[in-house]
C-alpha positions as CSV (number, residue, x, y, z in Angstrom):
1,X,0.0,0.0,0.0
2,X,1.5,3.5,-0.8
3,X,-0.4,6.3,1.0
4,X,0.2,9.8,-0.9
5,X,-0.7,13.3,0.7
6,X,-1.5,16.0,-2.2
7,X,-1.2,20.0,-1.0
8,X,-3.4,21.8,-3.1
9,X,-4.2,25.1,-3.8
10,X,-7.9,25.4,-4.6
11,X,-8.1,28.0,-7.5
12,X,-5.7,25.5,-9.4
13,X,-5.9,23.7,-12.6
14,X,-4.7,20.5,-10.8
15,X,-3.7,19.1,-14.4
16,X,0.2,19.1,-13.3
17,X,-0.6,17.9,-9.9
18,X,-2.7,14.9,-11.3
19,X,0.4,13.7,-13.7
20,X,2.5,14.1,-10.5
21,X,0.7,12.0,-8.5
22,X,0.1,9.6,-10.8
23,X,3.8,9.0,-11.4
24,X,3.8,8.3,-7.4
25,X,1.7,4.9,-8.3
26,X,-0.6,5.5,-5.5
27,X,-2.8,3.3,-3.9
28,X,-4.1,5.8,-1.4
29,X,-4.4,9.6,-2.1
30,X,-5.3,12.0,0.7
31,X,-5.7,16.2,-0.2
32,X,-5.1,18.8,1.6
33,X,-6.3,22.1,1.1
34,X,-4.5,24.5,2.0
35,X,-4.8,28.2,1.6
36,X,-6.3,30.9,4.0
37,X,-8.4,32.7,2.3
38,X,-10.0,29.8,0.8
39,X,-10.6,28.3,4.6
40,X,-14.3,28.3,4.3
41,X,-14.7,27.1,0.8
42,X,-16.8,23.7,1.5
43,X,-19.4,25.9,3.5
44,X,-19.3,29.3,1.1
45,X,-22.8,29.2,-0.3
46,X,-21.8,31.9,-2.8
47,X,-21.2,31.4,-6.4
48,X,-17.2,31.6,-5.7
49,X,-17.7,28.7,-3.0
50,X,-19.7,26.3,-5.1
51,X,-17.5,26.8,-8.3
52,X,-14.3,26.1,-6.0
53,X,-16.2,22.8,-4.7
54,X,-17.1,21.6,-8.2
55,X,-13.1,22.6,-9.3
56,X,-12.6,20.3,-6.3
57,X,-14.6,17.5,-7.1
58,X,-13.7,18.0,-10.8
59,X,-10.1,17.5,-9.7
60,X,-10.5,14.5,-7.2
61,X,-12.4,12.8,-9.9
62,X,-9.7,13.0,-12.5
63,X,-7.1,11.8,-9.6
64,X,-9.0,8.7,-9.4
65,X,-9.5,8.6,-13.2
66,X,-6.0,9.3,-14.1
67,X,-3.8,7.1,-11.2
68,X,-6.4,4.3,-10.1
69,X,-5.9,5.5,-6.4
70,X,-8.5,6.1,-4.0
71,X,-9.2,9.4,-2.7
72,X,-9.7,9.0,1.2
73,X,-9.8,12.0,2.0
74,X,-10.0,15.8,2.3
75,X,-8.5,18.1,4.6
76,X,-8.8,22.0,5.3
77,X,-6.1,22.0,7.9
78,X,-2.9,20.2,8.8
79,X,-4.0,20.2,12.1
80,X,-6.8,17.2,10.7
81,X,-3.8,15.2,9.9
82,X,-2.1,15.2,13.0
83,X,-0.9,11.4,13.6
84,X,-1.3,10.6,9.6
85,X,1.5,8.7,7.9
86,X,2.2,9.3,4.5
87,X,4.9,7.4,2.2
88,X,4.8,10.7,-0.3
89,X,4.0,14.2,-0.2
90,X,3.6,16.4,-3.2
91,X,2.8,19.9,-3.5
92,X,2.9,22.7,-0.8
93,X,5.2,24.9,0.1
94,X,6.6,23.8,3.4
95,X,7.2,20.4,5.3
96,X,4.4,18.5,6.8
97,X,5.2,17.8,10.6
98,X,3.2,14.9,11.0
């Protein structure tokens, strides 16, 4: 089993991130998404908050699509991976203490 942790930026294409992770050969994918002023993104009912959850699920659906992996997961925080174990992590722009 390889468990992969993607750091994504919400408002981005994700097409270069999908060919990164799926030269990882994950089985397991978990994203993280990461970016303040995109913190409240899954609850923003405004037009901005349901076009970055459909980029979202756009881009989780071609991760599956594209790699074979299983997405298990979402994450707004690092703090909600506290204890998590990852073989890989791609994307970001600073080490994940976890």
């Amino acid at each position: 089993m390889s468990d992969l942790l993607a750091i994504v930026d919400p408002t981005s294409s994700g097409e270069a991130l999908v060919e990164e992770i799926a030269r990882r050969h994950p089985d397991r994918v978990t994203i993280l998404v990461e970016e303040a002023e995109a913190s409240d993104w899954a609850t923003d009912e405004s037009q901005r908050g349901a076009a970055l959850r459909d980029h979202m699920a756009a881009l989780l659906a071609a991760i599956e699509q594209r790699t074979g992996a299983i997405v298990v997961g979402l994450a707004g925080s690092r703090e909600q991976l506290t204890g998590w174990r990852f073989d890989r992590i791609i994307g970001g722009r600073a080490p994940l203490p976890v």
